[in-house]
TIZA-289389 format. One record per residue (C-alpha): residue number from 1; residue in three letters; x, z, y. Coordinates in steps of 0.25 Angstrom, whole numbers, plus 5000, padded with zeros to 4 digits. Each point is the difference from the previous one (the first is absolute). Layout:
TIZA-289389
<pt><k>NUM</k><r>ALA</r><u>X</u><w>Z</w><v>Y</v></pt>
...
//
This chain:
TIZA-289389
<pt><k>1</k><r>UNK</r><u>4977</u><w>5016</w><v>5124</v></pt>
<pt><k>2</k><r>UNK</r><u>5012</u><w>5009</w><v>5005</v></pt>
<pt><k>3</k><r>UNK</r><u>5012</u><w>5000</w><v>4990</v></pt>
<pt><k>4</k><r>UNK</r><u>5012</u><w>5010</w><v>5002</v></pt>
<pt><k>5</k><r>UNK</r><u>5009</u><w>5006</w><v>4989</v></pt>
<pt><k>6</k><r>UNK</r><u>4997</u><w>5016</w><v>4994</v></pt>
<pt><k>7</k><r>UNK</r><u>5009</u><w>5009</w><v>4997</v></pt>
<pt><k>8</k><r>UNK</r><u>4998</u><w>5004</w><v>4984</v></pt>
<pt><k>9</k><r>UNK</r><u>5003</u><w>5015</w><v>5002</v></pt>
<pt><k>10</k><r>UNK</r><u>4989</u><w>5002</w><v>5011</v></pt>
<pt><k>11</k><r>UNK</r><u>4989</u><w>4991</w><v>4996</v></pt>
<pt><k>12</k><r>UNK</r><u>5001</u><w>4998</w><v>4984</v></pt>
<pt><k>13</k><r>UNK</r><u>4988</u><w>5008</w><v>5000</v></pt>
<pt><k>14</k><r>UNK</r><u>4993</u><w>4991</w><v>5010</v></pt>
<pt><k>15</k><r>UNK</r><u>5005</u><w>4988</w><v>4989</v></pt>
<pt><k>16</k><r>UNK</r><u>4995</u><w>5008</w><v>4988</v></pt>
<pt><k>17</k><r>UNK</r><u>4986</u><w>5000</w><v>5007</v></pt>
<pt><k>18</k><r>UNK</r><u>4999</u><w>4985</w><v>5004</v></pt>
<pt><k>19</k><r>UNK</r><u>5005</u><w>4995</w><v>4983</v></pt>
<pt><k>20</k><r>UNK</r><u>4987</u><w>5009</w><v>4997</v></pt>
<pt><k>21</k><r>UNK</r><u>4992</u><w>4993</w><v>5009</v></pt>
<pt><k>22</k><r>UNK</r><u>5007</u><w>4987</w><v>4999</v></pt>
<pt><k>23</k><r>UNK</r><u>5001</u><w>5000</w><v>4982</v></pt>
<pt><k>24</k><r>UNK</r><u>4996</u><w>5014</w><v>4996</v></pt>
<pt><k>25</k><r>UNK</r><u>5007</u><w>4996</w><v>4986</v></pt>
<pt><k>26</k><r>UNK</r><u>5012</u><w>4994</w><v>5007</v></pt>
<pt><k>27</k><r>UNK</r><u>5014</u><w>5003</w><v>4994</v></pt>
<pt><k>28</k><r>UNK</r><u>5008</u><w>5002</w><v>5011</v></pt>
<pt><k>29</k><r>UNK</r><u>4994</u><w>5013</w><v>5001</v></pt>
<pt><k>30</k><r>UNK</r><u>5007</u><w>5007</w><v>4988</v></pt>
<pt><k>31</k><r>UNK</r><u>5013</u><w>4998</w><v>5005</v></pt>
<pt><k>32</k><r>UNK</r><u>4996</u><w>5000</w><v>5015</v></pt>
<pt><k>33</k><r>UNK</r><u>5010</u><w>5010</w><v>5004</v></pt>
<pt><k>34</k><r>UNK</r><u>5012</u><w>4994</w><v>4995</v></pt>
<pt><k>35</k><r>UNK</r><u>4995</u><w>4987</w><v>5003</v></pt>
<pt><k>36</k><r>UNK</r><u>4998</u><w>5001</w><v>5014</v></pt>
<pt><k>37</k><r>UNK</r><u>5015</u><w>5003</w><v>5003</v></pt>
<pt><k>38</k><r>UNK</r><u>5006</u><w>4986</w><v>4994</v></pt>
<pt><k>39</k><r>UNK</r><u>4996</u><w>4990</w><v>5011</v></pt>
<pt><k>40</k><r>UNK</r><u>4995</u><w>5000</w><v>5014</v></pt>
<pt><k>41</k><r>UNK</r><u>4984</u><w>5003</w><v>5000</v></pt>
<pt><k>42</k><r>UNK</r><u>4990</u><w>4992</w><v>5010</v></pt>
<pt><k>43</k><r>UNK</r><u>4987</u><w>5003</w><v>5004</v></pt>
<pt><k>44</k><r>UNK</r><u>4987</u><w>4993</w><v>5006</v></pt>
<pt><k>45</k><r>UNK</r><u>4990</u><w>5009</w><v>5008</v></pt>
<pt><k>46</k><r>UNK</r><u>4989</u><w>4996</w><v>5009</v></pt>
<pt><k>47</k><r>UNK</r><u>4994</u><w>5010</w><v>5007</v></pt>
<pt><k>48</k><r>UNK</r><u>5009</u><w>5011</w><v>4994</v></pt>
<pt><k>49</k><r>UNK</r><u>4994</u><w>4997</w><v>4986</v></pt>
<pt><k>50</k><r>UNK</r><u>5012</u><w>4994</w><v>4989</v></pt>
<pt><k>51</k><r>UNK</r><u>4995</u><w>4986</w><v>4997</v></pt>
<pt><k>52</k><r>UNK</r><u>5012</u><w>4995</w><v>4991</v></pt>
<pt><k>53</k><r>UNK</r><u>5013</u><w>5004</w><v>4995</v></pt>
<pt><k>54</k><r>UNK</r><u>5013</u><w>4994</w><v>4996</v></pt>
<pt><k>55</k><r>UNK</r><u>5015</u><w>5003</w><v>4995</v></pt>
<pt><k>56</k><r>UNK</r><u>5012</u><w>4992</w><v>5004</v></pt>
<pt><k>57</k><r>UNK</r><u>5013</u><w>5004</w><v>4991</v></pt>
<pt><k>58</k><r>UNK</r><u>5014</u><w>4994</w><v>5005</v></pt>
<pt><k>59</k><r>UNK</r><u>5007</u><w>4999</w><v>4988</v></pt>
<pt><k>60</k><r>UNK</r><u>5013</u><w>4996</w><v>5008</v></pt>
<pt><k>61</k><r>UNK</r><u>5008</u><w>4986</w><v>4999</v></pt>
<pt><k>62</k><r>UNK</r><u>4989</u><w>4994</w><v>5007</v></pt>
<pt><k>63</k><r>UNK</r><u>4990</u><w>5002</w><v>4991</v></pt>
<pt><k>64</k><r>UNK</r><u>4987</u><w>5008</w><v>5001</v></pt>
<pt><k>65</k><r>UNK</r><u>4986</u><w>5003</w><v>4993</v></pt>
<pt><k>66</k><r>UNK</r><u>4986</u><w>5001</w><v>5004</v></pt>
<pt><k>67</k><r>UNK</r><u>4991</u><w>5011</w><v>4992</v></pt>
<pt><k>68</k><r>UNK</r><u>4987</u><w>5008</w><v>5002</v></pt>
<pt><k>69</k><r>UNK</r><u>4992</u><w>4989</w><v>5008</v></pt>
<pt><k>70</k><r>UNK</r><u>4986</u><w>5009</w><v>5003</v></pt>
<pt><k>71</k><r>UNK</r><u>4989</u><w>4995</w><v>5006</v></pt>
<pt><k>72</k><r>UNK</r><u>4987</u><w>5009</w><v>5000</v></pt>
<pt><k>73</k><r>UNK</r><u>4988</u><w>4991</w><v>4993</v></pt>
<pt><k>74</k><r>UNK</r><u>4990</u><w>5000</w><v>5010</v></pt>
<pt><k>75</k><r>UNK</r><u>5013</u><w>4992</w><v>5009</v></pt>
<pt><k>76</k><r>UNK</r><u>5005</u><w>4991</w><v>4990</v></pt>
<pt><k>77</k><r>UNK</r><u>4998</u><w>4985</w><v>5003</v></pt>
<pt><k>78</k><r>UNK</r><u>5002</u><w>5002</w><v>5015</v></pt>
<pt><k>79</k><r>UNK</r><u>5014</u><w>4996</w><v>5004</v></pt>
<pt><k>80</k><r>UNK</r><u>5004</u><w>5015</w><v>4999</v></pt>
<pt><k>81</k><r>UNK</r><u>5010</u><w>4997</w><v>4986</v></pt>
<pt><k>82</k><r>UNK</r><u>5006</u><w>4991</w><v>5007</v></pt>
<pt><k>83</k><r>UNK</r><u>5004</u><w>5004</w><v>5016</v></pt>
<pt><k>84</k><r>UNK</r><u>5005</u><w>5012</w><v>4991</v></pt>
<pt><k>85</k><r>UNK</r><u>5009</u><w>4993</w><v>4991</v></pt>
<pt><k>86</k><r>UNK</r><u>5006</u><w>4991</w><v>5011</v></pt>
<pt><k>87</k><r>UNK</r><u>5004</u><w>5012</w><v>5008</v></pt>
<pt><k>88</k><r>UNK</r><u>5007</u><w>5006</w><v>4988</v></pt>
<pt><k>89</k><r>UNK</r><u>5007</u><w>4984</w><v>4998</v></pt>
<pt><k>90</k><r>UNK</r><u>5004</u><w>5002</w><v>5013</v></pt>
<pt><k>91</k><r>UNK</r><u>5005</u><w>5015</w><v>4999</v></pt>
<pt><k>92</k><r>UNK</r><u>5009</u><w>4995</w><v>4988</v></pt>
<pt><k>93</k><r>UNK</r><u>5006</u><w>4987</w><v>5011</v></pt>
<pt><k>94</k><r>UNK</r><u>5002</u><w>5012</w><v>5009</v></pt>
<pt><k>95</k><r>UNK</r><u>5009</u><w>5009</w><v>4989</v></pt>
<pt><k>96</k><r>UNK</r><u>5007</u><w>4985</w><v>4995</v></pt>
<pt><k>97</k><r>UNK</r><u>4993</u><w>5000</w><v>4990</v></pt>
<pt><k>98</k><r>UNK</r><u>5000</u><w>4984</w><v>4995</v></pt>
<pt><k>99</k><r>UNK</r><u>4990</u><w>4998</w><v>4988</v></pt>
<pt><k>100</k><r>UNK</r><u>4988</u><w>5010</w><v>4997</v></pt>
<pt><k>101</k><r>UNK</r><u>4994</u><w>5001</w><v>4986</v></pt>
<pt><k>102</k><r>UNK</r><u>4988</u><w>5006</w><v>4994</v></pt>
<pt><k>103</k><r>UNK</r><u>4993</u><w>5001</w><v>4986</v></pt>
<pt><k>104</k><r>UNK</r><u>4986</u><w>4998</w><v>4997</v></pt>
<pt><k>105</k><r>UNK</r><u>4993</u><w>5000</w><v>4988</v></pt>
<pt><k>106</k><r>UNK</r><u>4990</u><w>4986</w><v>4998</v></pt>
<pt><k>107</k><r>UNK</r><u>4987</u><w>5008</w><v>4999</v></pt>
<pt><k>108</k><r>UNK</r><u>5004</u><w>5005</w><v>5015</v></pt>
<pt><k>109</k><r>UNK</r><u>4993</u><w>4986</w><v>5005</v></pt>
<pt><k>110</k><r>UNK</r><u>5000</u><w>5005</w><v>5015</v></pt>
<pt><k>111</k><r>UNK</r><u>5014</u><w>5006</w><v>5001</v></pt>
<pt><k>112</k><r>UNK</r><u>5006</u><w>4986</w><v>4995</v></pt>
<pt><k>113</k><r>UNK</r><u>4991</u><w>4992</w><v>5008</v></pt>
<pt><k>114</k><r>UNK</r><u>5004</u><w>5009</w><v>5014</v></pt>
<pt><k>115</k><r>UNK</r><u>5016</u><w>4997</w><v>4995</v></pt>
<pt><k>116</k><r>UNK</r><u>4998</u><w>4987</w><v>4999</v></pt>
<pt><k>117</k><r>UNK</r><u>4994</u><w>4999</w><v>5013</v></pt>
<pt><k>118</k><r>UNK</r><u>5010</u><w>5008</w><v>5008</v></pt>
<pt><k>119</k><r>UNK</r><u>5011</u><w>4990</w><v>4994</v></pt>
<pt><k>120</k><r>UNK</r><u>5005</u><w>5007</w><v>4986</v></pt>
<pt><k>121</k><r>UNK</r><u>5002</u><w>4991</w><v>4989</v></pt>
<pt><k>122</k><r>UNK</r><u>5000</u><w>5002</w><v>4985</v></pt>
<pt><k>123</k><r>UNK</r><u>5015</u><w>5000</w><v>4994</v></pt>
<pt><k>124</k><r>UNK</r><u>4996</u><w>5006</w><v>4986</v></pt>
<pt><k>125</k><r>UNK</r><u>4988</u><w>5003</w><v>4990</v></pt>
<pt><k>126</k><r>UNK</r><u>5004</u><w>5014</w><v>4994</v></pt>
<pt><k>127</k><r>UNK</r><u>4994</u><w>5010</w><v>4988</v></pt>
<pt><k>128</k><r>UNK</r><u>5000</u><w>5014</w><v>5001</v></pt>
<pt><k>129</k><r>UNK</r><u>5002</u><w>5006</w><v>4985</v></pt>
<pt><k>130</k><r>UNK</r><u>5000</u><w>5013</w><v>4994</v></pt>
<pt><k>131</k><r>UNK</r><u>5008</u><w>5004</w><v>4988</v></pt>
<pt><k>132</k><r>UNK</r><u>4999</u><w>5013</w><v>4990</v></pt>
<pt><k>133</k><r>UNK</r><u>5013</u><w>5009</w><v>4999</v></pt>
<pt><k>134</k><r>UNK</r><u>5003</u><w>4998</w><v>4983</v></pt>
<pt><k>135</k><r>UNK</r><u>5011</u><w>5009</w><v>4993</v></pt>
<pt><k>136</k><r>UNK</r><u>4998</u><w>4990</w><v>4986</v></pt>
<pt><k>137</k><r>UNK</r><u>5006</u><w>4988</w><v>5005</v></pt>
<pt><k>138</k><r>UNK</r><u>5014</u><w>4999</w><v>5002</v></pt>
<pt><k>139</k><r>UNK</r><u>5009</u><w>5004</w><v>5011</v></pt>
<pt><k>140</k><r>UNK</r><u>5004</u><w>4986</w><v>5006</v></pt>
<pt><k>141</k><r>UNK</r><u>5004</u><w>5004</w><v>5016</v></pt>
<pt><k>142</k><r>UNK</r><u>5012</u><w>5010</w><v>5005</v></pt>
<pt><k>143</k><r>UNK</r><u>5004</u><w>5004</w><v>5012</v></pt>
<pt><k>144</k><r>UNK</r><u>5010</u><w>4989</w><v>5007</v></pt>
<pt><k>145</k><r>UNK</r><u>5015</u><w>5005</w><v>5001</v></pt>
<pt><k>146</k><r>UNK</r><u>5007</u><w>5000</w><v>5013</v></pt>
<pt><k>147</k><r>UNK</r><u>5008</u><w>4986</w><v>4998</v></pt>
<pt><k>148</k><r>UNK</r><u>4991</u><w>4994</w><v>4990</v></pt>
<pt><k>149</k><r>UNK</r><u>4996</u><w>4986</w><v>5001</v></pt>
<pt><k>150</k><r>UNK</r><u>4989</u><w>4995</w><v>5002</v></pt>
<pt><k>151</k><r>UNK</r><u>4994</u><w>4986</w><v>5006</v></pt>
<pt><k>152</k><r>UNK</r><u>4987</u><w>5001</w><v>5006</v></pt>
<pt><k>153</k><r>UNK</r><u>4986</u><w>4998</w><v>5000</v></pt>
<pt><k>154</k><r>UNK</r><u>4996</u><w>4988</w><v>4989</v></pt>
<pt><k>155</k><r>UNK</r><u>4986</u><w>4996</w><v>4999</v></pt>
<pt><k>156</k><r>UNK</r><u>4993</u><w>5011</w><v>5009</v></pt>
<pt><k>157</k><r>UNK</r><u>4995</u><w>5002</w><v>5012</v></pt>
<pt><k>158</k><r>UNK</r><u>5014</u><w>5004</w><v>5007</v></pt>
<pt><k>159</k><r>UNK</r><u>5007</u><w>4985</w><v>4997</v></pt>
<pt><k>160</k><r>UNK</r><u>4986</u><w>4994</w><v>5002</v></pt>
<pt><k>161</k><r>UNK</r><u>4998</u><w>5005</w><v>5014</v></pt>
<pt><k>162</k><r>UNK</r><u>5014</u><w>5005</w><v>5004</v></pt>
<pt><k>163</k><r>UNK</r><u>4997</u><w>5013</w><v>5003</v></pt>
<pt><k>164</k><r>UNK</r><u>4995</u><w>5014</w><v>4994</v></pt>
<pt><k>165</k><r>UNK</r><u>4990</u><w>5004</w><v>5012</v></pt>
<pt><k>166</k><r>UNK</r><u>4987</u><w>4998</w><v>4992</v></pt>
<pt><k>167</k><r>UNK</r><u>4994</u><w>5014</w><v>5001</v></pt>
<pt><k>168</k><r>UNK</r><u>5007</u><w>5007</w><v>5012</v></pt>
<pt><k>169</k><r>UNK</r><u>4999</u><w>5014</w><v>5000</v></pt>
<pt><k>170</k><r>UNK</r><u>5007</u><w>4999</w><v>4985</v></pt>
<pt><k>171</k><r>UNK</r><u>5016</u><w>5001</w><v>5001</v></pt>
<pt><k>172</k><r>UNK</r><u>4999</u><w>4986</w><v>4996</v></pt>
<pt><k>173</k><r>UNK</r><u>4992</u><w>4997</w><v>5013</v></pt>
<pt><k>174</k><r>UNK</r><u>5011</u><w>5005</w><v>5007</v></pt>
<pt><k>175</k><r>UNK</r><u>5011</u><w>4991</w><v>4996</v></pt>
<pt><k>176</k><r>UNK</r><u>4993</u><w>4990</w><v>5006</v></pt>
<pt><k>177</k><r>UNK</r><u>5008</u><w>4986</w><v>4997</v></pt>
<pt><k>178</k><r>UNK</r><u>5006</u><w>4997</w><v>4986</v></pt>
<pt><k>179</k><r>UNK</r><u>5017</u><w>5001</w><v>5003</v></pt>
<pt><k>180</k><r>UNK</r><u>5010</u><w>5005</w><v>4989</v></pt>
<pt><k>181</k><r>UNK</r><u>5002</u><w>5014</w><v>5008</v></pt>
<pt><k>182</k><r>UNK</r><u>4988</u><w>5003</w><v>4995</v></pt>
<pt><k>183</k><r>UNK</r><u>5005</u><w>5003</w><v>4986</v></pt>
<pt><k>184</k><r>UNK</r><u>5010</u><w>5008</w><v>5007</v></pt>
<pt><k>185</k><r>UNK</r><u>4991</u><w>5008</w><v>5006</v></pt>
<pt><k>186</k><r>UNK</r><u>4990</u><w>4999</w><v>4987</v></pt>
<pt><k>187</k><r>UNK</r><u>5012</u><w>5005</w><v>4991</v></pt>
<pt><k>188</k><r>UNK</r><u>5004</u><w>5012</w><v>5011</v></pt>
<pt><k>189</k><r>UNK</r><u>4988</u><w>5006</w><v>4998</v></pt>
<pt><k>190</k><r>UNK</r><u>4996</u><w>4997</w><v>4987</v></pt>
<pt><k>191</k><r>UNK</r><u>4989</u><w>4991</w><v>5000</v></pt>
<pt><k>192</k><r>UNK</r><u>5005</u><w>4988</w><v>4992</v></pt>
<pt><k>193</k><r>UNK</r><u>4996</u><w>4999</w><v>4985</v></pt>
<pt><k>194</k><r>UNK</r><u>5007</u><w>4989</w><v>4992</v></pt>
<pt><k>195</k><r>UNK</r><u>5000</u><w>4996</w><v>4987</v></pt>
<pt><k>196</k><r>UNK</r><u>5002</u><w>4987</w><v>4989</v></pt>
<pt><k>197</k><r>UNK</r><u>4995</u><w>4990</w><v>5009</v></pt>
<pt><k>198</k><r>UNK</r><u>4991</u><w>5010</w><v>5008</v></pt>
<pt><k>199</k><r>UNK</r><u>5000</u><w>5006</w><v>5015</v></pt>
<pt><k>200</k><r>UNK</r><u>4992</u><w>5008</w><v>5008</v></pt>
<pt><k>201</k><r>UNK</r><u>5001</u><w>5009</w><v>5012</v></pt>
<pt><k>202</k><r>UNK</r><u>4990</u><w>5011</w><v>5002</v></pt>
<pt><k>203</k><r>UNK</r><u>4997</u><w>5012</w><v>5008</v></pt>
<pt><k>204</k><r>UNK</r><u>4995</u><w>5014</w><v>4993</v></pt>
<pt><k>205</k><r>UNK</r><u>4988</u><w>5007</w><v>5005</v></pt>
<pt><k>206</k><r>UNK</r><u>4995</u><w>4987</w><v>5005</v></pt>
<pt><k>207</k><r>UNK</r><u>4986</u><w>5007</w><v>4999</v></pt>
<pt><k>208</k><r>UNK</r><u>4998</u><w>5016</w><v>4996</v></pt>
<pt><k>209</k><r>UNK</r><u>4987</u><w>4998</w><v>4993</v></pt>
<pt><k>210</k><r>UNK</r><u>5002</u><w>4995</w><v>4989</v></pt>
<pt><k>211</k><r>UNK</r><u>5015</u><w>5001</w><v>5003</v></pt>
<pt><k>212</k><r>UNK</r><u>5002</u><w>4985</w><v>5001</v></pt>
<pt><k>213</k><r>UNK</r><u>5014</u><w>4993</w><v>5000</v></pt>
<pt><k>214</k><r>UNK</r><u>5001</u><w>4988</w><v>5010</v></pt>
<pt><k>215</k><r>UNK</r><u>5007</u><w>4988</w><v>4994</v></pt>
<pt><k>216</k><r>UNK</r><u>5006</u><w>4986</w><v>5006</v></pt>
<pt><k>217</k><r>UNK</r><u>5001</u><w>4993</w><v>4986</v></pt>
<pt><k>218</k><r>UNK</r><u>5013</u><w>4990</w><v>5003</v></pt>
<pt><k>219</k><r>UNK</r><u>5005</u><w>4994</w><v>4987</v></pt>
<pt><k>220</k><r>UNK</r><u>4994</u><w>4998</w><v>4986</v></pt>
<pt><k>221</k><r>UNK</r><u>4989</u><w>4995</w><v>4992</v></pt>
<pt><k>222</k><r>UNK</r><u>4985</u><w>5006</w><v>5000</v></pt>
<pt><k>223</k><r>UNK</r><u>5000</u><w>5004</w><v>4985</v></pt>
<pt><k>224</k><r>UNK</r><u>5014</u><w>5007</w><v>5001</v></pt>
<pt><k>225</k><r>UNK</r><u>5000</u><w>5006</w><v>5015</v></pt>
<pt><k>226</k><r>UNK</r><u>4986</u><w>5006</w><v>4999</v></pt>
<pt><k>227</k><r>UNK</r><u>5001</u><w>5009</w><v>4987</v></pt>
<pt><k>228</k><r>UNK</r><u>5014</u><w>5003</w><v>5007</v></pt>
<pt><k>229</k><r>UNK</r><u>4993</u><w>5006</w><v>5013</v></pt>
<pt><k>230</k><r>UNK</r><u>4991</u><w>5008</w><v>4992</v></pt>
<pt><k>231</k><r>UNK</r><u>5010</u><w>5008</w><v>4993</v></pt>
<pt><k>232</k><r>UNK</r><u>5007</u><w>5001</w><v>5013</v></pt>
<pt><k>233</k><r>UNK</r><u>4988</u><w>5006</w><v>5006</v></pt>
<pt><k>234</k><r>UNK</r><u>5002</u><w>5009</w><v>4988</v></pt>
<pt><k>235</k><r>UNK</r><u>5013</u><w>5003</w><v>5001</v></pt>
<pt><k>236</k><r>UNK</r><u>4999</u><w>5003</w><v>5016</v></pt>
<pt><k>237</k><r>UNK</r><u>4989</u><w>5009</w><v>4996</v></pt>
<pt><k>238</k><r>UNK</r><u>4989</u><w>4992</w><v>5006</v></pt>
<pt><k>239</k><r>UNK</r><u>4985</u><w>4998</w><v>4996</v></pt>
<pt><k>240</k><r>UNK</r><u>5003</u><w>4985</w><v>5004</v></pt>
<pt><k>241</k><r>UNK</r><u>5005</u><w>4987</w><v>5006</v></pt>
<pt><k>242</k><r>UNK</r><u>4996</u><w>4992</w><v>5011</v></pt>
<pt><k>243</k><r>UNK</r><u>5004</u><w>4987</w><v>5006</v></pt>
<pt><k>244</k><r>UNK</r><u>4995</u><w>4988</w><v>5007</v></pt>
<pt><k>245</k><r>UNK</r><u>5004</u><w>4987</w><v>4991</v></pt>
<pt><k>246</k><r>UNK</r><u>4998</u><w>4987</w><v>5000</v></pt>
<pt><k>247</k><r>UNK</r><u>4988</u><w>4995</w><v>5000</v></pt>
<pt><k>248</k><r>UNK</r><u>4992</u><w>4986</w><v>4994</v></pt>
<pt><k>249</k><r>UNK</r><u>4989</u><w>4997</w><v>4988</v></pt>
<pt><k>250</k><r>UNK</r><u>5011</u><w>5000</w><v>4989</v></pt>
<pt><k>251</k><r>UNK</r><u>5007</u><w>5013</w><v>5005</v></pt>
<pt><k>252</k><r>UNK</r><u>4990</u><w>5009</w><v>5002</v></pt>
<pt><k>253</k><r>UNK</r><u>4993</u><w>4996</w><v>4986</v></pt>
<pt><k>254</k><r>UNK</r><u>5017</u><w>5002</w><v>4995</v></pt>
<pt><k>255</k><r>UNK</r><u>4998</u><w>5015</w><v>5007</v></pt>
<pt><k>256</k><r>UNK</r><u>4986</u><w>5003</w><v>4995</v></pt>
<pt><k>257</k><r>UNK</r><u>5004</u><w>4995</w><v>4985</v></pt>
<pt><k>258</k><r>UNK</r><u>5015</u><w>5009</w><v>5002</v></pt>
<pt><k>259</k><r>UNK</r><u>4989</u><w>5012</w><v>5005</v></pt>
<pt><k>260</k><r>UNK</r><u>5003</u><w>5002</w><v>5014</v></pt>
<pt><k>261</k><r>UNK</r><u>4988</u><w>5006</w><v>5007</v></pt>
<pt><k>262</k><r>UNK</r><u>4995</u><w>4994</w><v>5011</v></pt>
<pt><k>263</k><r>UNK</r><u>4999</u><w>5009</w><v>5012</v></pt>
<pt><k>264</k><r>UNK</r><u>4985</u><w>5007</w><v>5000</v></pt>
<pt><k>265</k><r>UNK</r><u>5001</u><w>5001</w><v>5016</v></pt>
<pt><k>266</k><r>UNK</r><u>5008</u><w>4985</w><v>5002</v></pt>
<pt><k>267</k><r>UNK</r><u>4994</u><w>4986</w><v>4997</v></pt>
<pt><k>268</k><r>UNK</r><u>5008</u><w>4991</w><v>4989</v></pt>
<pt><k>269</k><r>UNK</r><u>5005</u><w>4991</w><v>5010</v></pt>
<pt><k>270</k><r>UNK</r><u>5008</u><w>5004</w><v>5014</v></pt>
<pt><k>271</k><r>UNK</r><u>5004</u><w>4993</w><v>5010</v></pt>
<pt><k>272</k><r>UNK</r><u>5013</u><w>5002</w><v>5009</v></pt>
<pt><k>273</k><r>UNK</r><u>4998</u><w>4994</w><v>5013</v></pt>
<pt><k>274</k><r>UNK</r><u>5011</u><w>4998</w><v>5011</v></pt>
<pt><k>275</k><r>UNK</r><u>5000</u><w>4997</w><v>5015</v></pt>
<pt><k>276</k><r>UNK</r><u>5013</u><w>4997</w><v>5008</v></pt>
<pt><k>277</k><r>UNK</r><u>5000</u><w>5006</w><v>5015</v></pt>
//
């Protein structure tokens, strides 16, 4: 197999062509456009024909994500998955980039058995929940003040993994590591929500349809911070929330019992896995 980068502007219609061969139903295709242009696009060809795909995004500080990993299914199981995602571990050493992380979901059995191969470890399980916007509970989160205090992630998964990179692409995924200029940053451009006890930043217009706010949930209790983020959606003139949270049995039966949704296109449990290059 013969791998070499593509240019998204010339050849998306080219990677639109191989998601429909590869996974007609394949999400990456409803945002393709956009998509494309956040990370650095590798291709496999054998004989001229795209055989596999992948997306490496340098989020800077050293840090940087692997997405998209595309393997057509009459090629899968033949070493093809894995010559790829080495060549992209080695295109992040090449930037400076010194740790690689990726998401996948636990029903994706051959995507977390090709990262574990090629070296990646799992650094956290993860749950990603939905939430309905709501007008009838109270108004619990405003808008952080330049100058406020406020002292950092408490009990999610920013103090439990030191960083706000989970899903790149998000403006969270681009803050990379947990640092106190984040808040700066946060506040600047309005994205940090406090309230009694409760903290979250998000990022508006996370997804248009349904218009979907993007949350990193940093400080407060389930049964207070959740019925918080669904009248912020409201208030932000969003159909819904979403983050990814913490994940074990007793919180995920927490979430179902407080009524966030489980994602219809995710599995319940997530995985976060990381490789340093």
């Amino acid at each position: 197999m013969e791998l070499r980068r593509i240019a998204p502007g010339r050849e998306v219609g080219h990677l639109r062509d191989f998601l429909l061969r590869a996974t007609p139903e394949d999400y990456l295709l409803e945002d393709l456009t956009e998509w494309v242009h956040e990370g650095r696009l590798w291709v496999g060809q054998e004989d001229g024909a795209w055989v596999a795909f992948g997306r490496l995004h340098d989020l800077g500080e050293g840090d940087g994500w692997v997405s998209g990993i595309r393997v057509l299914p009459n090629r899968r199981g033949q070493g093809l998955g894995g010559q790829l995602l080495e060549t992209i571990v080695a295109d992040a050493r090449s930037l400076g980039i010194t740790t690689v992380r990726a998401v996948i979901e636990d029903r994706n059995a051959p995507s977390r058995r090709l990262f574990t191969r090629t070296g990646f470890q799992t650094v956290a399980e993860l749950t990603l929940r939905r939430g309905l916007a709501r007008k009838e509970v109270p108004a619990a989160l405003k808008r952080v003040s330049p100058g406020q205090p406020f002292d950092g992630p408490v009990g999610w998964l920013p103090a439990g993994i030191d960083r706000v990179d989970v899903l790149p692409g998000s403006d969270g995924g681009r803050f990379g590591r947990w640092r106190n200029p984040l808040l700066d940053r946060w506040t600047t451009e309005g994205k940090l929500y406090v309230g009694s006890g409760l903290a979250a930043a998000v990022q508006t217009d996370w997804w248009r349809e349904p218009r979907t706010l993007w949350v990193n949930p940093l400080q407060g209790g389930v049964s207070e911070l959740f019925p918080a983020l669904d009248r912020l959606a409201h208030d932000l003139q969003h159909v819904e929330w979403q983050a990814f949270l913490p994940s074990t049995e007793e919180l995920r039966a927490e979430y179902d019992t407080r009524g966030a949704l489980r994602h219809p296109a995710w599995g319940d449990r997530v995985f976060l896995y990381e490789r340093h290059v």
